[in-house]
N, C-alpha and C positions, 0 to 999 in steps of 0.2 A: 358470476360477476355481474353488477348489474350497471352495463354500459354507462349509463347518467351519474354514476358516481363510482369511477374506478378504484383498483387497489391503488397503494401507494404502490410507487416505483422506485426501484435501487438502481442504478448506472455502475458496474461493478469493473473495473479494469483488471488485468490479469488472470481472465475467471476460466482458465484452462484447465489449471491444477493445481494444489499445497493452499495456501491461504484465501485466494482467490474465490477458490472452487466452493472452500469451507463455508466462506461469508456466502455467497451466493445461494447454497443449500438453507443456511441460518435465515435466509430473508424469505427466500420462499416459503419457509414452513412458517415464518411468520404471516405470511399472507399478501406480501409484496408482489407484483409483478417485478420481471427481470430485466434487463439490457443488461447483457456481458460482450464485455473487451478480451480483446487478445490477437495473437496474429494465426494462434491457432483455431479456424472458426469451426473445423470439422471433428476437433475433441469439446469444445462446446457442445457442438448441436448433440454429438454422442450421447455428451452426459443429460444434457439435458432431455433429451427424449427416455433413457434411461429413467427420470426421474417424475416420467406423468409431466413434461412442460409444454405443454404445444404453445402456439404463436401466437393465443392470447394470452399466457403467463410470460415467456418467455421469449426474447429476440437474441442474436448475435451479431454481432457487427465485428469484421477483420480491421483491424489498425496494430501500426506499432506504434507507439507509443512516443520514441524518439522521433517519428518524424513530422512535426508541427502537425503541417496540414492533416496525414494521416487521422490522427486523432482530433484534431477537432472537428474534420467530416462526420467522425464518427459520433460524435456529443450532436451533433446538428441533424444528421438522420435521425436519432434517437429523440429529440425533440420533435421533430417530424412526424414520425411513425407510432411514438408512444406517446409524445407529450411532455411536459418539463416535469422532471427528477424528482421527490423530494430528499432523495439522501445518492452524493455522489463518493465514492469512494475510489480514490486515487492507489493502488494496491499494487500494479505491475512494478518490476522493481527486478535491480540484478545485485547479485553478491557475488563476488571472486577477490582470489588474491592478489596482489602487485607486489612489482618489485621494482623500484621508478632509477633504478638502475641500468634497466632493460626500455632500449627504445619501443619496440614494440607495444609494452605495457603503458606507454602512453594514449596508444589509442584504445586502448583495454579503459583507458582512464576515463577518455574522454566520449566514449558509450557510456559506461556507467551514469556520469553527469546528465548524458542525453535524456537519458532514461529515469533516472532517481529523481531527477528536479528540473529541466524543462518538462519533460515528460510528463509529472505531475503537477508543474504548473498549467500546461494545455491541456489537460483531460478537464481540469475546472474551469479553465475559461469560456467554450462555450453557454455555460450555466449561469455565469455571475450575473451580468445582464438584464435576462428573465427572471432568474431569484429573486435578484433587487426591486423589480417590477412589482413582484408578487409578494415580495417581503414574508419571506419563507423559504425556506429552504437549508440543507445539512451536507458539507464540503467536508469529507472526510480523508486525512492523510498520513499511511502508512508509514512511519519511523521506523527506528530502533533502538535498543540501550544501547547498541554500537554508538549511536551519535554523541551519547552525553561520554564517552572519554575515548578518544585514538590506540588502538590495537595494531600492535606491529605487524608487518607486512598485508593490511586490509586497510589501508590510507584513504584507497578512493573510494571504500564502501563507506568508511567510517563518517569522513567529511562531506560525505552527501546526505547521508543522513543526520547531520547534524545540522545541515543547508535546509531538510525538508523540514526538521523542530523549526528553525528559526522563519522560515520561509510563512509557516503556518500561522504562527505566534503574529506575524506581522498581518498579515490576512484577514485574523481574528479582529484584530483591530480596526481594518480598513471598512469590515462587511458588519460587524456588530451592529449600527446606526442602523444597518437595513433590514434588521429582523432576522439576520442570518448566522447561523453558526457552522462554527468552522471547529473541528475537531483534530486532536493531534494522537494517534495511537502508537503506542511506544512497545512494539515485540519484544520480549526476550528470545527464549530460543522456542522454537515451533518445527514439529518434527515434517518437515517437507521435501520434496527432491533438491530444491538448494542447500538445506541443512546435512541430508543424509552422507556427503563425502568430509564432512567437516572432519579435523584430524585433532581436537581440542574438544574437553568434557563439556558438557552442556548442560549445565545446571535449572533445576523447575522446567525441564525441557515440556512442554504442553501437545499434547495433538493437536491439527488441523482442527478439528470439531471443540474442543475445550477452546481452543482461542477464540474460536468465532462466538460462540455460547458470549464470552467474557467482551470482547471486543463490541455483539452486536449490543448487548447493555449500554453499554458506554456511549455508542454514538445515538443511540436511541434517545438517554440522560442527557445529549448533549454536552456531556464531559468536555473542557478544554484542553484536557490533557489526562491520558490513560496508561499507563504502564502495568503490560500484565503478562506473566502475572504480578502481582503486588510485591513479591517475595523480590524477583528482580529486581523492581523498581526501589529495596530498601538494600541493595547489594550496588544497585549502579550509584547512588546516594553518598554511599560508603566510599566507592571509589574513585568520586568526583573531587570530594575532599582530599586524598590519601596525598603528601606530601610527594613532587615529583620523583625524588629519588627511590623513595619506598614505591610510590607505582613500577618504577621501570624496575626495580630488582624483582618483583611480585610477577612481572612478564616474561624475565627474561629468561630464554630456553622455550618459550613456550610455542607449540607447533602452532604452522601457518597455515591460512588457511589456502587452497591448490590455486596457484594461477593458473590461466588460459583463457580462451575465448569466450566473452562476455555473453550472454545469452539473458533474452526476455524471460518472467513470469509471465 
């Protein structure tokens, strides 16, 4: 690397394991230097020494993600220590079941939200700032085809990520003026430790390494909006439209996804 003109840099949140990890291998072989997030810093550093990263490719930084300041320490060392971003990806994320029946599952609810969408709005606020400065820069954020229609008993995964499309959507607009783009990536199913208890078929299920291939395109293109793979994105489409009664009889009986304790990617 020739110090007077570094690689680009990725900011990658959730880069432990499952999608995280995928994007983060996908940017390095592109030629990226790293900053990865998560709360686990010592399966980071594993992987990545595993993978040839020493500390001039690659950094870790401990945050969770729900907790404000947590994470945007973590964007501000990372600007410190490496320098500003050009592609930040907003990735950390939790999936569980609810049953809003159950007090408990409230606060099950109300980490999810912590995490799905404060969460992903402070991993980019450190950045906006200095992007807008520089009039460059790539705000990347983690969806899903969960969000474009409500799945019973996964309410509070569903409406968060339908919080993160619209969140995004709004964002684009705000930072466009400044030379910035802001990217919305919409998963189907991707075969990771969150997906692996899932008790419902999982259709164009993709690897970790196929999403990321697909995904890192797309933010690369600066896509506004990505759903991939594609095949889901003409299934969720489908089901956006579907008359409400024909949705709910199409669901109904169908397994849930497990509740319990919410937990970080």
């Amino acid at each position: 690397m020739n110090p007077g003109n570094p690689a680009p840099l990725a900011f990658i949140t959730g880069a432990s394991s499952g999608i995280g990890q995928a994007l983060a291998l996908r940017y390095a072989q592109a030629g990226y230097r790293l900053a990865l997030v998560a709360r686990r810093v010592d399966a980071m550093q594993t992987w990545a020494t595993a993978q040839g990263l020493d500390a001039t490719r690659c950094r870790t930084y401990g945050a969770d993600v729900a907790d404000i300041d947590s994470i945007v320490a973590a964007g501000l060392q990372c600007i410190a220590e490496q320098g500003l971003p050009d592609v930040v990806i907003a990735n950390a994320g939790i999936s569980v079941g609810l049953d809003s029946a159950e007090r408990e599952d409230l606060d099950v609810m109300a980490r999810i939200y912590a995490v799905n969408n404060v969460g992903l709005a402070a991993t980019f606020q450190p950045f906006i700032h200095p992007m807008r400065e520089r009039r460059s820069g790539t705000l990347a954020g983690i969806a899903s085809v969960a969000g474009i229609r409500g799945l019973p008993g996964h309410g509070g995964y569903c409406a968060s990520k339908a919080a993160v499309i619209s969140y995004c959507e709004s964002l684009r607009g705000e930072l466009q003026e400044f030379g910035l783009s802001v990217v919305t990536i919409i998963p189907g199913y991707v075969d990771t430790p969150l997906t692996r208890s899932n008790r419902y078929p999982m259709p164009f299920l993709l690897t970790a390494e196929a999403f990321a291939d697909k995904a890192f395109a797309a933010i690369h293109a600066r896509a506004s909006y990505r759903v991939i793979p594609w095949q889901m994105g003409v299934l969720a489409k489908l089901l956006r439209v579907l008359p409400n009664a024909v949705f709910d009889q199409l669901l109904k009986g169908r397994e849930r996804k497990h509740r319990g304790a919410a937990d970080t990617a």
